[in-house]
C-alpha positions in Angstrom: 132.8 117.5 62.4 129.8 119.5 60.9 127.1 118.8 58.8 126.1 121.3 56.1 122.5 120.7 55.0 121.2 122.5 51.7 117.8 123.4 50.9 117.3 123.4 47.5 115.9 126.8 45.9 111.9 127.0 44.3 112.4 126.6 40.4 109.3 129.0 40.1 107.5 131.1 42.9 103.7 130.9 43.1 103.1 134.4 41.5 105.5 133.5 37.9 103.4 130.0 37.6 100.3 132.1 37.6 101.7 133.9 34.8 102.4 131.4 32.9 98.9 129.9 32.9 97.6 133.4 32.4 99.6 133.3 29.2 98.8 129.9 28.2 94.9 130.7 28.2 95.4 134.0 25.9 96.7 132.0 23.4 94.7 129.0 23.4 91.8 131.5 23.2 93.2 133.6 20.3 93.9 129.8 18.6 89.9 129.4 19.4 89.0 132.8 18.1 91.5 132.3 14.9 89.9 128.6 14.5 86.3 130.1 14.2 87.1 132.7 11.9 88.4 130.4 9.5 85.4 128.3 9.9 82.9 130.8 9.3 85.1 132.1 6.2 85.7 129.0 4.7 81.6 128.2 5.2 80.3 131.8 4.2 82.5 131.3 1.0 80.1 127.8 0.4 77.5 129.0 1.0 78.5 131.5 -1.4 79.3 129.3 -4.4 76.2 127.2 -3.8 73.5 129.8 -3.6 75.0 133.1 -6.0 78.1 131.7 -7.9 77.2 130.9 -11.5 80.5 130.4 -12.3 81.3 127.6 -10.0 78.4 126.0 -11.0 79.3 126.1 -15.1 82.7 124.4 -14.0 80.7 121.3 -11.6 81.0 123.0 -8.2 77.4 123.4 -6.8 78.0 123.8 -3.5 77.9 121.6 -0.5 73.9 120.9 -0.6 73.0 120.9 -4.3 73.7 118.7 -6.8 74.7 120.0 -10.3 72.3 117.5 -12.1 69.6 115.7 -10.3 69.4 111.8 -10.4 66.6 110.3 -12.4 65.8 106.9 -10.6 62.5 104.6 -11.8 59.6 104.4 -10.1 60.4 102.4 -7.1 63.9 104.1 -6.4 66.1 102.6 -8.0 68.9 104.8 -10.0 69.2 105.2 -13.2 71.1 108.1 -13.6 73.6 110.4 -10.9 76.6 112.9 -11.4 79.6 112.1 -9.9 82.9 112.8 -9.1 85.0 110.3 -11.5 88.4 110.2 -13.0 89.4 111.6 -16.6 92.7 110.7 -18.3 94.1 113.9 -19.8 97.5 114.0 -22.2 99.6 117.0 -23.3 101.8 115.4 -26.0 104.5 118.4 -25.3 105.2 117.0 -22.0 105.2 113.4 -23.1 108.7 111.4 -22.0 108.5 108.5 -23.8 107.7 107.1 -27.3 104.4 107.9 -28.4 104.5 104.1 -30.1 105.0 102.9 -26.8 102.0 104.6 -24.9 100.1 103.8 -27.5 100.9 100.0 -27.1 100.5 100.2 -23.3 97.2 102.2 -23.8 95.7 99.4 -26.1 96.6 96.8 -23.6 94.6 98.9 -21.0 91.6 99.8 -22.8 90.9 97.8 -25.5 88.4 98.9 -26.9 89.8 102.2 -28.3 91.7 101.6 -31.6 95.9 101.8 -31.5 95.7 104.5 -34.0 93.4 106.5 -32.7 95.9 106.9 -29.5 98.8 107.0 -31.2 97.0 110.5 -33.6 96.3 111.7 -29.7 99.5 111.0 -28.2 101.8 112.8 -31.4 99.0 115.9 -31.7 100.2 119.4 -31.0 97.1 120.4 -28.4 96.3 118.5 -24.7 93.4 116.4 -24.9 91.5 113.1 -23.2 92.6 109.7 -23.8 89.4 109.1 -21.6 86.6 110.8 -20.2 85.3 108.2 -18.1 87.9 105.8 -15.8 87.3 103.8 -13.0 90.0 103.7 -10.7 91.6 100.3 -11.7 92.1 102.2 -15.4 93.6 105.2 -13.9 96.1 102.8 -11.6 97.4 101.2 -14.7 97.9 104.0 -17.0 100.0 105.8 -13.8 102.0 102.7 -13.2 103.2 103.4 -17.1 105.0 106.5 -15.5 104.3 108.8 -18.2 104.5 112.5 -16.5 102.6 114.1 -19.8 99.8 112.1 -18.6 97.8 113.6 -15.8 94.0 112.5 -13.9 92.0 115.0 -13.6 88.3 114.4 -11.5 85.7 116.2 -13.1 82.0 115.6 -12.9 80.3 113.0 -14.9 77.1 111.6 -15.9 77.1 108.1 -14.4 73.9 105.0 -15.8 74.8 102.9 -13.2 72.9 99.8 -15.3 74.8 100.7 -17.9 72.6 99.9 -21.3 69.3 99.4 -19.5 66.6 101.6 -21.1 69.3 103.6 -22.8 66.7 104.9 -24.9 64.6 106.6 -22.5 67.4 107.9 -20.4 68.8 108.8 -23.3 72.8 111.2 -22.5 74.1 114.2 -21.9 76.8 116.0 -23.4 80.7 117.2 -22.2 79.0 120.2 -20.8 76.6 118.2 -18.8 73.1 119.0 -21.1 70.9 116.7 -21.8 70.6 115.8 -25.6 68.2 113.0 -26.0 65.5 110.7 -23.9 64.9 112.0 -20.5 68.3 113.7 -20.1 67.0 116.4 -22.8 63.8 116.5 -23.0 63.7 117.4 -18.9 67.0 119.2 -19.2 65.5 122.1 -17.4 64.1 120.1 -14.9 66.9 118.4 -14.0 69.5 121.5 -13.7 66.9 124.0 -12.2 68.2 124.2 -8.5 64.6 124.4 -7.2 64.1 120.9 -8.5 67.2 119.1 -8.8 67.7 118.5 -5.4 65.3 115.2 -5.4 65.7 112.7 -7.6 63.5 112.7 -10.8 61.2 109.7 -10.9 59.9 108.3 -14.2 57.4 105.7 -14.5 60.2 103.0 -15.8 60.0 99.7 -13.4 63.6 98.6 -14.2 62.8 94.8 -13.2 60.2 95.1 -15.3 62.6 96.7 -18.4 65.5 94.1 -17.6 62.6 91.6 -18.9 61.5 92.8 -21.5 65.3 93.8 -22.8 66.4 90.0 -21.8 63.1 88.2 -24.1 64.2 90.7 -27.2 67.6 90.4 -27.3 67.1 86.6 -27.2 64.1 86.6 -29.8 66.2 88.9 -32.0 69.6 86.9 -31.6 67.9 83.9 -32.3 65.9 85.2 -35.4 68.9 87.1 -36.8 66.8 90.1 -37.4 67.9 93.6 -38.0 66.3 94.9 -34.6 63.4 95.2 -32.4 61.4 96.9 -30.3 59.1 96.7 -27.3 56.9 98.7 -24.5 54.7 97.7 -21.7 52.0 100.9 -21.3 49.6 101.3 -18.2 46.2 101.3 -20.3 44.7 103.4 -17.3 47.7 106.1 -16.7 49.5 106.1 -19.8 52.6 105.5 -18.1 55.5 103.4 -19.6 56.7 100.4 -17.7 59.2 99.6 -20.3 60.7 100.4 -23.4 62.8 98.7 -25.5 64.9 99.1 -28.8 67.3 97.2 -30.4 70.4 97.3 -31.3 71.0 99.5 -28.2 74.3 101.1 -26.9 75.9 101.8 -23.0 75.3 105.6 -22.6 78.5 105.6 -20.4 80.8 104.8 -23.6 78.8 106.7 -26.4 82.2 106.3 -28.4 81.7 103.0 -29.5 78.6 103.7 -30.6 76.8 104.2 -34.1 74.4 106.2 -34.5 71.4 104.0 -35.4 72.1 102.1 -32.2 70.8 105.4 -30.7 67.8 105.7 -32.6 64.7 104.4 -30.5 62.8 102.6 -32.8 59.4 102.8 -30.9 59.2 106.3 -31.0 61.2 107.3 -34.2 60.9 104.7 -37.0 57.8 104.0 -39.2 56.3 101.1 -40.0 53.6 99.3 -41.6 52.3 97.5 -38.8 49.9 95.0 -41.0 47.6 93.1 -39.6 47.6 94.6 -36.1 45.6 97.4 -37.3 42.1 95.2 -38.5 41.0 95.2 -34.5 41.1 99.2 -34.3 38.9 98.5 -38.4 36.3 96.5 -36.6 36.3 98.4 -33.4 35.3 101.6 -35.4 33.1 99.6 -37.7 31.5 98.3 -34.4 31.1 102.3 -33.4 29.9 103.6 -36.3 26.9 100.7 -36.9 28.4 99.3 -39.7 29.3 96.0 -37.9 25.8 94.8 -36.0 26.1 91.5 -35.4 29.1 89.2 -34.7 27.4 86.6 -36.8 27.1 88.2 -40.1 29.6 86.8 -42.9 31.9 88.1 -45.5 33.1 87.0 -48.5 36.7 85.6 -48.5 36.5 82.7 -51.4 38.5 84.9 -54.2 40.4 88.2 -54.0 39.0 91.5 -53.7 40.0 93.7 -56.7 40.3 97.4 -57.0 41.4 99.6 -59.1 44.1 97.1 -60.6 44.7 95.8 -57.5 43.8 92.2 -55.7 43.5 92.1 -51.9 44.4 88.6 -50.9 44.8 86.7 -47.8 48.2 85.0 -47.5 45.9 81.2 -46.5 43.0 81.7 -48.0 40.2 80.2 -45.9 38.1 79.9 -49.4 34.9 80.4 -47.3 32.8 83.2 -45.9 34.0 84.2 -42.6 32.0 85.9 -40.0 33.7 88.5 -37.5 35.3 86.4 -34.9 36.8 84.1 -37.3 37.5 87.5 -39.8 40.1 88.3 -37.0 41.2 85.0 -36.0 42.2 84.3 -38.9 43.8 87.4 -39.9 41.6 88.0 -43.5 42.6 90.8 -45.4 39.8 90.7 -47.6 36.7 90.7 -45.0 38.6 93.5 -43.4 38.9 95.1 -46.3 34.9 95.0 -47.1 34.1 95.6 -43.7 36.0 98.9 -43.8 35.0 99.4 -47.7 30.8 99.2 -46.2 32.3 101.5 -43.4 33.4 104.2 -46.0 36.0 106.6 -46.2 35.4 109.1 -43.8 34.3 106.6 -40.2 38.4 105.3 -41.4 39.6 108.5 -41.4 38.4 110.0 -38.2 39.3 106.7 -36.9 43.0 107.3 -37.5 42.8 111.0 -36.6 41.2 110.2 -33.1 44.0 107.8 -32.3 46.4 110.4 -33.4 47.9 108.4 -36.6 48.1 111.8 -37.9 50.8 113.5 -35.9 53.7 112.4 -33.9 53.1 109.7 -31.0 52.2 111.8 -27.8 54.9 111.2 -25.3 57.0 113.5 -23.0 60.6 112.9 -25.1 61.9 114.6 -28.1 62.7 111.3 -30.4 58.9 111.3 -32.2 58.5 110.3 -36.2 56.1 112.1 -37.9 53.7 109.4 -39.5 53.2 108.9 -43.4 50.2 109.7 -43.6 48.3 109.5 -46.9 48.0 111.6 -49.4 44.6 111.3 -51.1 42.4 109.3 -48.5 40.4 107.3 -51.3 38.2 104.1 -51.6 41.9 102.0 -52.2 43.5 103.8 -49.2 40.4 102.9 -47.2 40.9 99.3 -47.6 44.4 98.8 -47.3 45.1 101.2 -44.2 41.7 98.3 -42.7 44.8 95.9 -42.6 47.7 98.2 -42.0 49.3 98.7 -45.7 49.4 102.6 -47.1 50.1 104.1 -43.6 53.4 104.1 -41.5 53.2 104.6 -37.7 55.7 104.9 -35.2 54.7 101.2 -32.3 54.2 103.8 -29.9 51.2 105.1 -31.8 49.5 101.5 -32.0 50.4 100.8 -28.4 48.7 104.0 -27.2 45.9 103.0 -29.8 45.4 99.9 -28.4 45.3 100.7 -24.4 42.3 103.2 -25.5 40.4 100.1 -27.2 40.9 97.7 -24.5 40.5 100.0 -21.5 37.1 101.8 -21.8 37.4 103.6 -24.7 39.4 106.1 -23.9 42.8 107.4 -24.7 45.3 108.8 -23.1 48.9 109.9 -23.8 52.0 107.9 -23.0 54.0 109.5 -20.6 57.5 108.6 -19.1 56.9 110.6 -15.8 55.7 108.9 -12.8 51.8 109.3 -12.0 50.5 109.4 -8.4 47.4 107.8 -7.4 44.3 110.1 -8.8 46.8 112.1 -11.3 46.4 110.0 -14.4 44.7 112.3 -17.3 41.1 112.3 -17.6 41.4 111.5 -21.7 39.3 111.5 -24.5 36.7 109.1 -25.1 37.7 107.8 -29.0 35.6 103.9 -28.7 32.6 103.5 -26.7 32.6 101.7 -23.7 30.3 98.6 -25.3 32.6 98.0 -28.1 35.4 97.9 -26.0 34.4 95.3 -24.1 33.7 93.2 -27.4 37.3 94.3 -28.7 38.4 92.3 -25.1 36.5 89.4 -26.2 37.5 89.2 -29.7 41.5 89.9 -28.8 41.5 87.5 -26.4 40.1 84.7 -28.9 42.8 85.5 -31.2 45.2 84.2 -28.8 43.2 81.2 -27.3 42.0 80.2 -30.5 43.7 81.9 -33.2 47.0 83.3 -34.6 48.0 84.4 -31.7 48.0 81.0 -30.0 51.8 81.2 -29.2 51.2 84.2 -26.8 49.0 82.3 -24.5 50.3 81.9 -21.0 48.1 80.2 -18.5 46.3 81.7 -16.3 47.3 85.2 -17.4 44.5 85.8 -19.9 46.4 87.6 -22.4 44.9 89.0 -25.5 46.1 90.6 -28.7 46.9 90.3 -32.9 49.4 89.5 -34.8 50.5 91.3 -38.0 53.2 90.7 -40.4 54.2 93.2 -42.9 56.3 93.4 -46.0 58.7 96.1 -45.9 58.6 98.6 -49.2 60.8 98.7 -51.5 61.7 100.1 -54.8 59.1 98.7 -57.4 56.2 97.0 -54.7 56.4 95.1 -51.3 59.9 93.1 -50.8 57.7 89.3 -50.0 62.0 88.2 -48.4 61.3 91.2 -45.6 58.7 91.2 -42.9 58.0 93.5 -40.1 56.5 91.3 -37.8 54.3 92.6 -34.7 52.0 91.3 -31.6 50.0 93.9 -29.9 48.1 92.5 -26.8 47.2 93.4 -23.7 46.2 91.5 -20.4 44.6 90.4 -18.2 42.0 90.7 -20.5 39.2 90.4 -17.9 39.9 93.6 -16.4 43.1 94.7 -18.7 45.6 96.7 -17.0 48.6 96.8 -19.5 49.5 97.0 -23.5 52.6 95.0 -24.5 53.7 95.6 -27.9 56.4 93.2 -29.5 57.9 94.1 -32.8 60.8 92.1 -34.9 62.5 93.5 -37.9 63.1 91.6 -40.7 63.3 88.6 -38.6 64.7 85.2 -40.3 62.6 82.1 -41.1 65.0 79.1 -38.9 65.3 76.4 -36.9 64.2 78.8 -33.6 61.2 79.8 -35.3 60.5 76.6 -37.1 61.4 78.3 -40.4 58.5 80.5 -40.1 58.8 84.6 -40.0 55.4 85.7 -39.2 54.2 87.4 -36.0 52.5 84.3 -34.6 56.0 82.4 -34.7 58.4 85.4 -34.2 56.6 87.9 -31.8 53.8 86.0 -29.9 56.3 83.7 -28.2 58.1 86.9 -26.4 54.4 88.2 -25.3 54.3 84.8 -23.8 57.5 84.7 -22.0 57.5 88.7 -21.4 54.6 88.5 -19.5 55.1 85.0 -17.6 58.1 86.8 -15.8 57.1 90.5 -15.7 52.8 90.0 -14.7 53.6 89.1 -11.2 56.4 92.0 -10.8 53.3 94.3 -11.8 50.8 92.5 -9.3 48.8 90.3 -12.3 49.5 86.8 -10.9 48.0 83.9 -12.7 44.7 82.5 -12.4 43.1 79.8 -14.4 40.3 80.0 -12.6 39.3 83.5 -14.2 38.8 84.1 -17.9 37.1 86.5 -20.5 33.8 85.2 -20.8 33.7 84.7 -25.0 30.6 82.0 -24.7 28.4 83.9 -26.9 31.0 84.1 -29.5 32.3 80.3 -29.6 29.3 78.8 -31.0 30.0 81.2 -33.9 33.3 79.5 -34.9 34.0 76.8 -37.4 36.3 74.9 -35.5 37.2 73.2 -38.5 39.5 76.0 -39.8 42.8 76.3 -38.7 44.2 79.8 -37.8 47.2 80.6 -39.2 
């Protein structure tokens, strides 16, 4: 018996495995080389796009370093305003599957506030066109569970206000082309779509803790007062720069459908008033200036009304005694204002105004300005009533800018919405002198402690200012039933750092405001709760221990008298 043994035979020799490897690393190269190429096509054509394409950039495609719009954030960081990539809801009615009726019910459930009707005319047009611009995911989810194939989602670039409503004024929108139109958005438009600047953010001089404040106290104040609207700033007396503006009603610049357009209008820089009493300050200040007003002691005549031609000045609580300058103020007189600026004369009134720039739109950095109504024949009447804020409408940004220059040295400056670094705030124009304004930062600040402004004092916080309440005009003479009521203060008033301007329109007299509609009732108490929250988030913290020293002026008042 044999045994047959079988070796079995090599699969491969040692030469064909070579060649195989051989072949193996040609190709992964030539996959390598093929790789790169496509990378450096792909790149070269961003690049491409980014830097040189102005087509891609019309249709929202910048590139992959540049943003189409830069973001405008406050002055700390925070955003206010960014592009991004969001969701549309498009429909093309010849495509649509199912009943127009029914979308349009499903729709309404979805987005509620957009009338039936006004889907149902979109759904059964002839031409494609947006059920919505604007859809966070959630929306689009619902509208593609209806299963509607007419119905598509397009992403497209859109302007996002990530705090929705805050300072919608100032931010103001853009357009479905991405311009700006109003507030910052068009007044910077350049700025913000100029690729060598709208790769950083755009910082404006907005503190948005600071506007959620002020918004918060004059919603409530309005709400409460069932007025018509308001308005409010806070202004750096030394910069110029706005800390906060506000105007009510207000609207959500992310859903400018729903809103009207006087909801748009910002009442502190595009509607005129006659800002009343407010104004008799800036009257003494200039008297002060111009040597007409020498001594703080001397006294005036309030016991009757002051006529001229047909007219009679009166004071709405007649003090029926002579009243010296202090008490003139604290007491709000019309008609020792009125001879104080009627000794003055025409023409130290008039170059008041002028200097102050009552004559021409208020001077900030946005589009939305009023041009003031400024008298026609500046005469001996004129000059009295304008003393007290009557016979001249102003925009509140004028008197807020006026009233930073006469607490603050002297000397004013624009407003200005941009961001100022440290040593870039505008020299200005000296338009008080420096002596009087420290008088007008005593006499302010007695107002409040001691006068009608007693409902804006907050402890410790040294806050000074006037009140004014003024009938609106109407056809045939002053309507007595509507009042424009206004406090304009500043603090701390022993070294005053900001203006903060309250103004209520048409407010009502009720159970909030005691059934009062004046300034002192109405306005003052939002000064006082403004500043008791905002001061500290703008580094004035109080201190009871610090104060305006007024003791030359007390021994001057009749304590006896009430201010009203």
């Amino acid at each position: 018996m044999s045994t047959l043994v079988v070796r079995p035979a090599r699969s491969q020799s040692v030469g064909a495995r070579q060649q195989n490897l051989l072949t193996a690393q040609q190709r992964l190269m030539i996959m390598m080389l093929l790789f790169i190429a496509a990378f450096v096509l792909i790149g070269g054509r961003l690049l491409y796009y980014g830097l040189f394409d102005e087509t891609a950039s019309r249709s929202g495609y910048s590139g992959a370093f540049m943003p189409i719009r830069a973001d405008i954030v406050d002055r700390n960081g925070v955003p206010l305003a960014r592009t991004i990539n969001g969701y549309s809801i498009r429909v093309d009615p010849t495509k649509i599957l199912n009943s127009p009726a029914f979308l349009a019910d499903e729709l309404v459930k979805i987005f509620p506030d957009t009338p039936r009707s006004e889907f149902y005319a979109k759904l059964t047009g002839e031409r494609s066109t947006y059920l919505r611009r604007r859809a966070v995911p959630d929306e689009v989810a619902q509208v593609n569970a209806i299963g509607e194939i007419g119905i598509d989602f397009p992403r497209e670039l859109e302007r996002l206000y990530p705090q929705d409503s805050l300072a919608a004024h100032v931010l103001g929108f853009t357009d479905a082309d991405g311009q700006g139109v109003s507030g910052i958005e068009g007044a910077f438009n350049e700025q913000l779509t100029d690729k060598a600047t709208r790769g950083q953010p755009f910082a404006v001089s907005l503190d948005s803790r600071v506007q959620g404040v002020l918004e918060s106290e004059l919603t409530t104040a309005v709400t409460n007062l069932e007025a018509l609207g308001g308005a409010g700033i806070i202004l750096d007396v030394h910069s110029g720069e706005v800390l906060a503006m506000s105007s009510l009603p207000t609207y959500n610049p992310n859903k400018l459908a729903g809103s009207s357009m006087a909801a748009r209008r910002n009442a502190m820089t595009h509607n005129l008033y006659e800002l009343g009493s407010t104004f008799k300050p800036l009257t003494v200040a200039a008297a002060i200036d111009a040597g007409t007003v020498t001594s703080m002691a001397r006294r005036y005549d309030a016991t009757q009304p002051l006529a001229i031609a047909g007219f009679r000045i009166r004071d709405s609580h007649s003090a029926g005694r002579w009243l010296n300058v202090p008490e003139t103020l604290m007491q709000s007189s019309n008609i020792t204002t009125a001879r104080i600026a009627d000794e003055m004369g025409r023409e130290n009134m008039e170059h008041m105004f002028r200097n102050l720039k009552f004559d021409a739109r208020p001077e900030i950095d946005i589009k939305e300005r009023a041009f003031p109504l400024w008298p026609r024949h500046w005469g001996r009447l004129t000059t009295l009533t304008t003393s007290f804020g009557h016979g001249i409408a102003v925009t509140p940004l004028h008197l807020a800018n006026a009233y930073a220059a006469m607490v603050n040295g002297g000397i004013y400056r624009p407003a200005t919405i941009r961001k100022i670094g440290d040593g870039e705030a505008p020299k200005g124009v000296r338009v008080f002198k420096e002596s009087t304004s420290a008088r007008m930062r005593q006499l302010l600040r007695l107002i409040v402690s001691d006068g009608t402004g007693r409902k804006a004092n907050a402890p410790g916080f040294r806050i000074g200012g006037k009140t004014g309440s003024a009938e609106k005009p109407g056809v045939g003479g002053y309507r007595r039933s509507s009042l424009v009521s206004t406090f304009a203060s500043a603090f701390p008033m022993d070294n005053p750092r900001y203006v903060l301007i309250v103004m209520i329109d048409e407010p009502k007299g009720n159970a909030y405001s005691s059934g009062q509609r004046t300034a002192g009732w109405t306005a003052a108490p939002v000064v006082k709760n403004v500043v008791t929250r905002a001061g500290p988030m703008l580094g004035v913290f109080p201190d009871e221990s610090r104060d305006v020293d007024v003791s030359e002026l007390t021994p001057l008042l009749n304590k006896g008298a009430e201010g009203i």
